[in-house]
N, C-alpha and C positions, 0 to 999 in steps of 0.2 A: 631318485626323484620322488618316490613314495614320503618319503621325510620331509622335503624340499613343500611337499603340497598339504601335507597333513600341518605343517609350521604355518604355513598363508592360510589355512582354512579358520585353525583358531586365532591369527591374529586378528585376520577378518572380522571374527564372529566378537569378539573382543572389542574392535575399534566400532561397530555396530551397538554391541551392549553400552559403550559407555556413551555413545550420544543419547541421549534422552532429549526431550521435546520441551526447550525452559517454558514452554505457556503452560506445561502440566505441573510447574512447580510450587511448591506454596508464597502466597506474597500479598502484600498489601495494596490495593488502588492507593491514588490518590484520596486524602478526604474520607477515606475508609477505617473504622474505629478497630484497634485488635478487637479478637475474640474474646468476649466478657467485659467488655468494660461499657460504659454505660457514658452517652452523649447528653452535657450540662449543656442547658436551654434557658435563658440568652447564655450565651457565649460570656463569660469573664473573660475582663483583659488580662493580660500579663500585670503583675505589681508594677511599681515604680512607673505607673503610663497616667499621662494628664489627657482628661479626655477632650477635644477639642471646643466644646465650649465651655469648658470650666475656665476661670479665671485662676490667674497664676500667682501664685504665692509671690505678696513683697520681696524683694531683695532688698540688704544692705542687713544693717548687723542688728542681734538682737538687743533688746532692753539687760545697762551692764546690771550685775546681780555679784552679791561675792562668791555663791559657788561660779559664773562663769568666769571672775577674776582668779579664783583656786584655780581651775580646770585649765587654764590659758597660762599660766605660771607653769603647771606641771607642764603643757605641753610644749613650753617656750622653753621650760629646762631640757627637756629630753631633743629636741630637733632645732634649736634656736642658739639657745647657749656654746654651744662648742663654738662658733663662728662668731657670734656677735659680742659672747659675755653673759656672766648671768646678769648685768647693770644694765645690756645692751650696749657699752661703750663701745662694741667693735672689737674688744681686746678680749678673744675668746682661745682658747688652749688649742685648737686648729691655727688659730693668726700665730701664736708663742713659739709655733712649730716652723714656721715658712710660707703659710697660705697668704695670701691676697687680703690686704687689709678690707672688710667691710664698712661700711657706711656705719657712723654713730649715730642713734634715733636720737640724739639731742641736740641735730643739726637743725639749723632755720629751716630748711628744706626738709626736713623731712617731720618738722614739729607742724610747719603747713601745710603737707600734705593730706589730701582727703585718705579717712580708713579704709576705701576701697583698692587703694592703690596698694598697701601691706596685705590685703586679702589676693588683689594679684598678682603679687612678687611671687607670694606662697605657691600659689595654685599656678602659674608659668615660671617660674625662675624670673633674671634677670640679671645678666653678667656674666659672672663665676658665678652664681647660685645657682642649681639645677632646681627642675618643679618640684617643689612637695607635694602632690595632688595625689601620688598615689599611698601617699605615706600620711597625711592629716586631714580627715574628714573633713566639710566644708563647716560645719557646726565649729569645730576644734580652730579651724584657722580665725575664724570672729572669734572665739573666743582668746587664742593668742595676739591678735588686733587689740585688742580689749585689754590687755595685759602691758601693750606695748605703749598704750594710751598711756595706762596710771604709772608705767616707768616714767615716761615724760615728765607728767603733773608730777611726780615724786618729785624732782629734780631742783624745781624753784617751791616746795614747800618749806617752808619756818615752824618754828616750835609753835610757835601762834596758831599754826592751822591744824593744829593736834586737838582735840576737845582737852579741857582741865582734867580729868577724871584720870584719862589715860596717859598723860607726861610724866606720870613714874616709871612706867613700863621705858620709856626712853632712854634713862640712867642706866 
């Protein structure tokens, strides 16, 4: 029994040692700064915060420019094109494969649709289309709006609407 009591005494003494008292532990309050670091007076907000009475930036698309018609091409080829085409007829290397024919931007309906409605397809899907919102910046997606405008206007242009200067480049 000697064994039996000398075993309980230290497992005792063991299961004692290891509770410790958690309020003697180290720790932070609430609202409480680590150690060394120094409290910024007023308070900054987080980035990306509009502060409540600031007025809100316009929506709708910016003024077109040719780098945002560059910028909106590159980004119409890389996320656009496989589906729609690089012309946007709809007849893009996904449709050549089996997918789901897409709409042609050179439909009535979609030549009178307002440009906020192609800023929404983008940023929600709509169909078969899943969102692109996490894959095109909201800047990129006006800018591919913008892109998808001057395909249209390309469509019913004539040699006539080329300046003289540059109808060689055409041949």
């Amino acid at each position: 029994m000697n064994w039996m009591s000398r075993t309980l005494a230290i497992s005792l003494t063991a299961t004692l040692a290891a509770c410790d008292n958690m309020a003697n532990q180290p720790k932070l309050n609430p609202y409480e700064l680590p150690y060394g670091s120094q409290a910024q007076w007023p308070a900054t907000p987080p980035s990306h915060t509009i502060a409540r009475d600031e007025p809100l930036r316009p929506l709708g698309p910016p003024p077109v420019t040719v780098a945002l018609l560059e910028r909106g091409q590159q980004r119409f080829n890389i996320y656009c094109a496989p589906c729609h085409g690089r012309f946007g007829d709809g007849n893009g290397m996904i449709v050549q494969r089996g997918f789901p024919l897409p709409p042609s931007y050179y439909s009535d309906a979609l030549r009178n649709a307002p440009s906020q409605l192609f800023y929404d397809v983008i940023t929600h899907g709509y169909g078969v289309m899943f969102s692109y919102a996490d894959r095109v910046a909201p800047a990129d997606r006006w800018a591919i709006v913008a892109y998808i405008r001057a395909l249209q206007a390309s469509a019913d242009a004539t040699v006539a609407d080329v300046p003289p200067d540059k109808r060689s480049a055409l041949r």
